[in-house]
C-alpha positions as CSV (number, residue, x, y, z in Angstrom):
1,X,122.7,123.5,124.9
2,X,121.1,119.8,123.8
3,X,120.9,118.7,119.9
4,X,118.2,118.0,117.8
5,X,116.8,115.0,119.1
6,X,117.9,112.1,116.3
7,X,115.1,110.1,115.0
8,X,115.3,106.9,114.4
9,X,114.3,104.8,111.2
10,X,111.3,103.3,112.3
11,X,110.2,106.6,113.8
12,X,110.7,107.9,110.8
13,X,108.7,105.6,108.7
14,X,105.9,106.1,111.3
15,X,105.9,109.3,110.7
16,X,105.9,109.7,107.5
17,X,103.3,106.3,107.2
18,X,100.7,108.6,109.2
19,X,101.2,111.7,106.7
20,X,100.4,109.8,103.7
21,X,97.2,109.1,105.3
22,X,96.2,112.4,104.6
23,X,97.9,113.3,101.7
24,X,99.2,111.9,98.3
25,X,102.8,110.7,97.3
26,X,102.7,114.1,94.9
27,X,102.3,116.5,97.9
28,X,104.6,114.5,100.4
29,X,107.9,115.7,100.6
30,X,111.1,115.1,102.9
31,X,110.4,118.8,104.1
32,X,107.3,118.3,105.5
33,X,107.8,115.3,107.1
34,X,111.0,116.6,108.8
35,X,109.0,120.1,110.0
36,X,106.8,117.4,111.6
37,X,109.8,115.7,113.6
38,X,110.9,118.9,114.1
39,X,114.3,118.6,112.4
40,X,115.9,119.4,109.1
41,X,115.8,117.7,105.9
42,X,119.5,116.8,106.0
43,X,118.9,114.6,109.4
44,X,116.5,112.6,107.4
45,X,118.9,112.0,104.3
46,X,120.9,110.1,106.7
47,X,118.7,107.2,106.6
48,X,117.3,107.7,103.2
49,X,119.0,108.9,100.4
50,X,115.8,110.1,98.9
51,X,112.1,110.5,99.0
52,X,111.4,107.6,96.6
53,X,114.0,105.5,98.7
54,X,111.6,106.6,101.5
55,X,108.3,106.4,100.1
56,X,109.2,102.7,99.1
57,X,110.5,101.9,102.9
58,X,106.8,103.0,103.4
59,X,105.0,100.6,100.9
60,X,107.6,97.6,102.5
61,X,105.8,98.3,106.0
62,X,102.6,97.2,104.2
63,X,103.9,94.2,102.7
64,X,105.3,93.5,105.6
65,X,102.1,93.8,107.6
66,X,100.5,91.8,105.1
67,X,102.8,88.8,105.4
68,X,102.5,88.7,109.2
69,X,99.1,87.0,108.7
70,X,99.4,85.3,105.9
71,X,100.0,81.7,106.0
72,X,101.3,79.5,103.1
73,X,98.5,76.9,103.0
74,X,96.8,74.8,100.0
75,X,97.5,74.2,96.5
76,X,99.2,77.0,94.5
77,X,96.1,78.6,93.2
78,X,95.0,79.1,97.1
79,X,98.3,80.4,98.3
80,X,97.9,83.2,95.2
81,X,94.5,84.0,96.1
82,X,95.5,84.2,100.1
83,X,98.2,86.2,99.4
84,X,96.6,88.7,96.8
85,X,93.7,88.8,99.5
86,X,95.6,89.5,102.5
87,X,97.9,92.6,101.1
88,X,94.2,93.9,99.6
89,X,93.1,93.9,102.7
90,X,96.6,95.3,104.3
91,X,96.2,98.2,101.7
92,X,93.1,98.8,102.4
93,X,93.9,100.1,106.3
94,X,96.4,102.9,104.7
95,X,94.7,103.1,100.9
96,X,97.4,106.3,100.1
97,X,100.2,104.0,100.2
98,X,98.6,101.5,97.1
99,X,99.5,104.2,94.8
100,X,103.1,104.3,96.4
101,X,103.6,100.3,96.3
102,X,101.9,100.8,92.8
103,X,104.6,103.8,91.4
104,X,107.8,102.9,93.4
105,X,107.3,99.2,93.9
106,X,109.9,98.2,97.3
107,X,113.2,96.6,97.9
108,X,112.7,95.5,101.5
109,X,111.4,92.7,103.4
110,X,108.0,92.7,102.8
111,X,108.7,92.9,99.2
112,X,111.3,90.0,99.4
113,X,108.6,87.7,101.2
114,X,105.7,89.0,98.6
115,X,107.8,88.2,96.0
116,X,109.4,84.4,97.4
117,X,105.8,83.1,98.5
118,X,104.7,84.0,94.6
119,X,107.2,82.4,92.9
120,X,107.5,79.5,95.2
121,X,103.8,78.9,94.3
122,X,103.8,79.5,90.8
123,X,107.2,77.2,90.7
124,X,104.7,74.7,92.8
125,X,102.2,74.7,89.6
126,X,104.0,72.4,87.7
127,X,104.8,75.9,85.4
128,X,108.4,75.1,83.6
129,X,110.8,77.2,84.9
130,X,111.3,79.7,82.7
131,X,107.7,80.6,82.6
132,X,107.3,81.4,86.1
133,X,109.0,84.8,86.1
134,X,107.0,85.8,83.2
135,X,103.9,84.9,84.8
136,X,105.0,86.6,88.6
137,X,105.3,89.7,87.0
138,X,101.8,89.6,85.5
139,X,100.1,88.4,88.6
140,X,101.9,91.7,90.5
141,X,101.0,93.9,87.9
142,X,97.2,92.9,87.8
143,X,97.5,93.0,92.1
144,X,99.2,96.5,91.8
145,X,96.6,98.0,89.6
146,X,93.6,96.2,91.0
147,X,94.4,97.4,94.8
148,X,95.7,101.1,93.7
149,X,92.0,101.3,92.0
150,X,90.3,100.6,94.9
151,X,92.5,102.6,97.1
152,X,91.7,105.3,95.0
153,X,87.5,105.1,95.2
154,X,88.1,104.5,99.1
155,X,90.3,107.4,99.8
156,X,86.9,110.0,98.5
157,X,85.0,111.9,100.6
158,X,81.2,110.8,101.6
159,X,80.4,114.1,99.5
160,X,82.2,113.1,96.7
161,X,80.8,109.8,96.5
162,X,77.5,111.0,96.4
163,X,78.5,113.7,93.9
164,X,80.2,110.7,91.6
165,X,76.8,108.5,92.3
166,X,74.3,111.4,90.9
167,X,76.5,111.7,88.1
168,X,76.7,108.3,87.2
169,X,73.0,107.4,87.5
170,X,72.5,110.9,84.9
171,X,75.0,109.1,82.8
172,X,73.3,106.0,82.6
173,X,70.3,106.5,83.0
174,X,69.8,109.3,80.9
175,X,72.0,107.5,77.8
176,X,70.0,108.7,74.5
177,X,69.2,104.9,73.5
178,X,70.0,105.9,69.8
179,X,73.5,106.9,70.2
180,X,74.1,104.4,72.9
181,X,71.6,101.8,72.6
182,X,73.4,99.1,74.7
183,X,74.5,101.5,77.2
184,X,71.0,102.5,77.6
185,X,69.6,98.3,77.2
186,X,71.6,97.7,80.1
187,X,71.0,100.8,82.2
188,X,69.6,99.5,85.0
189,X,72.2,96.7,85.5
190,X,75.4,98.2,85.3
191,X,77.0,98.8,88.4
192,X,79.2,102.1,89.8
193,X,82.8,100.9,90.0
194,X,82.6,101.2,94.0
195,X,79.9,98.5,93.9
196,X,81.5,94.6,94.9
197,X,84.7,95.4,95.3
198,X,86.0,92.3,97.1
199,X,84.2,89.7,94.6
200,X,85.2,91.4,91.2
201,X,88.7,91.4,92.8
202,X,88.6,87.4,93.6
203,X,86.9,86.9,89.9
204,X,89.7,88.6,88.5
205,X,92.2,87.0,90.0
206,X,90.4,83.3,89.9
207,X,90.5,84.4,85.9
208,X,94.3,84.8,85.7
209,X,95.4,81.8,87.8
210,X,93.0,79.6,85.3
211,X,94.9,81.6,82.5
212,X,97.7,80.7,84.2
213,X,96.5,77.2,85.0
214,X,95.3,76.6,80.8
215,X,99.3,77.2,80.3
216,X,100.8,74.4,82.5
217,X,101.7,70.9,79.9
């Protein structure tokens, strides 16, 4: 009689990389993804020790994919904005694993050559030293939260959308101008938050590195 076949770890990741497509890093488990491969949990706990451990082997593949196109060029400010620009868009292919990079962060690779090309150009400002840690772990915090957003409004239905639109145009436009005067002054000019995604990303970022820029002596 022939064994279980054994997976390996980058079948494995696949795997699991194409149920979080579908599904949240709530509902995952290392249950499921082993009654997909056809094998028992305990086969899987051979190359992860856990599903966090896993879920953040996932997230690395995206960094990862992100720094296979990315190319260190230009002044520091430039090599920020590539970078933040190029694991938005990496992200954006596979939105259910923002929330994952977001929650369990990663300890591979990709993380390793997120988190090198970062301080290497912060360290390239002219920041002092000890002012370049402090200001990494802003930058990744404002990247985390800014991409996990988006992911977020991407990863609704077309129903849904419409659904959130009607609701937001009844919140707006229908604002009782005396409880919310500026609300309803500006009615017509506020945008949804799915509207412009890629430029209020780059203006937020352009606003931290100048932050970040107003700090070097």
């Amino acid at each position: 009689m022939t064994g279980r076949r054994r997976w390996s770890t980058e079948e494995i990741l696949d795997t699991a990389a194409e149920l979080l497509r579908t599904s949240d890093a709530e509902s995952f488990s290392v249950r499921k993804l082993a009654a997909v491969l056809g094998t028992d949990s305990s086969s899987l706990y051979r190359h992860f020790r856990n599903k966090t451990e896993l879920l953040r082997a996932v997230a690395d593949r995206i960094l990862l994919a992100a720094m296979d196109g990315y190319r260190s060029e230009g002044d520091w400010k430039q090599r920020v904005t590539a970078l933040a620009l190029h694991l938005r868009e990496a992200f954006g292919e596979q939105p259910q694993l923002a929330t994952v990079w977001g929650r369990y962060g990663s300890g591979g690779t990709g993380s390793r050559l997120v988190m090198e090309e970062l301080l290497q150009a912060l360290r390239a400002s002219g920041l002092p030293d000890e002012e370049v840690p402090v200001r990494y772990h802003r930058i990744v915090i404002l990247l985390a939260g800014l991409i996990a957003s988006e992911a977020g409004i991407s990863t609704i239905t077309p129903k849904e959308y419409e659904q959130g639109m009607e609701q937001f145009r009844v919140a707006v436009l229908g604002a009782d101008p005396e409880r919310f005067p500026a609300l309803a002054h500006f009615a017509r000019d506020v945008r949804p938050l799915g509207a412009d995604r890629r430029a209020a990303f780059e203006e937020i970022v352009a606003a931290q590195l100048a932050h970040i820029e107003s700090q070097i002596p």
